[in-house]
Structure formats: structure tokens, C-alpha cells
C-alpha positions in Angstrom: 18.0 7.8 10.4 19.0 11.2 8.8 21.5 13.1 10.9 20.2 16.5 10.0 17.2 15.7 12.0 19.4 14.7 15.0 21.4 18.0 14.4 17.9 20.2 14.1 16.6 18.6 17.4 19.8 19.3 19.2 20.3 23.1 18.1 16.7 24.3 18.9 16.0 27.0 21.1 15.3 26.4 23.9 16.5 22.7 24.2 13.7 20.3 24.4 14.5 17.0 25.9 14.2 14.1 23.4 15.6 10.4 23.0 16.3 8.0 20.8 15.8 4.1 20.7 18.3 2.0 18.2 18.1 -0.6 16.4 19.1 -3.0 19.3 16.3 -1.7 21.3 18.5 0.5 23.7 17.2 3.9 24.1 19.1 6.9 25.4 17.0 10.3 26.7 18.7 13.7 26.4 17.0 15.8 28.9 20.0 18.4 29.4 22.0 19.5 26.5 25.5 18.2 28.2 24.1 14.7 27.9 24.3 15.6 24.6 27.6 15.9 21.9 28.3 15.3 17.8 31.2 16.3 16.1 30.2 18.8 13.2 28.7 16.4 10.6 26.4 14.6 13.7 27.2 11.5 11.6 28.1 9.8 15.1 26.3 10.8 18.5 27.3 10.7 22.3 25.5 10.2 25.4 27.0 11.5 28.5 25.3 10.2 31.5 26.4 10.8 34.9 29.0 8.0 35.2 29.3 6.4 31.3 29.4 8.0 28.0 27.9 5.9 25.1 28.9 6.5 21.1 26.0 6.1 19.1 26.0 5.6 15.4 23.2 7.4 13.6 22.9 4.8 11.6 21.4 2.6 14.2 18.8 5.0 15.5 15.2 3.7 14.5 13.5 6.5 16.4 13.2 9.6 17.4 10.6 11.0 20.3 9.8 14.0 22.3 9.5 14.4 25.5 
């Protein structure tokens, strides 16, 4: 998956909610922007959900959808 289109989902105004499913079938929904963080590059993701944060590799996502 290319990281730029991560990074233009995320930076849109407003945020949308979106979500992405990975290559081992887990899925993850950002429906807040502070679920959401990247360093710089957005070569590596994170979830933050209301008890666990999850590091996602980019690399892994198969797909992107819109809520």
C-alpha cells in the first residue's frame, strides 16, 4: 500500500473516518483523528483505541475504505 495515500486520507479537511484491513485480515477504523498517528514519512501507522494502541506497518495494509 502506498503511504502517501494513508498520509492524504489522514490530512484532509475535515477528517473523514476511514479504516484499513491488513494483510492478516485485521482491520482497524479511524473514526476520530486521535485514533490516528504516523511519524513524518507515514511509513509505519498507529491505532490508538481507548485501552490498546496497535503499530501498523503500511506494508501490510491490503485496503483502504471510507466510511
Amino acid at each position: 500500500m502506498n503511504f502517501n495515500e494513508i498520509k492524504n486520507l489522514v490530512e484532509r479537511q475535515p477528517f473523514r473516518p476511514f479504516g484499513v484491513r491488513l494483510s492478516n485480515g485485521a482491520q482497524y477504523s479511524f473514526n476520530d483523528p486521535r485514533e490516528f498517528g504516523a511519524p513524518r514519512d507515514f511509513h509505519i501507522i498507529f491505532f490508538f483505541g481507548q485501552t490498546d494502541a496497535v503499530r501498523i506497518d503500511t506494508e501490510n495494509i491490503v485496503e483502504i475504505f471510507e466510511k
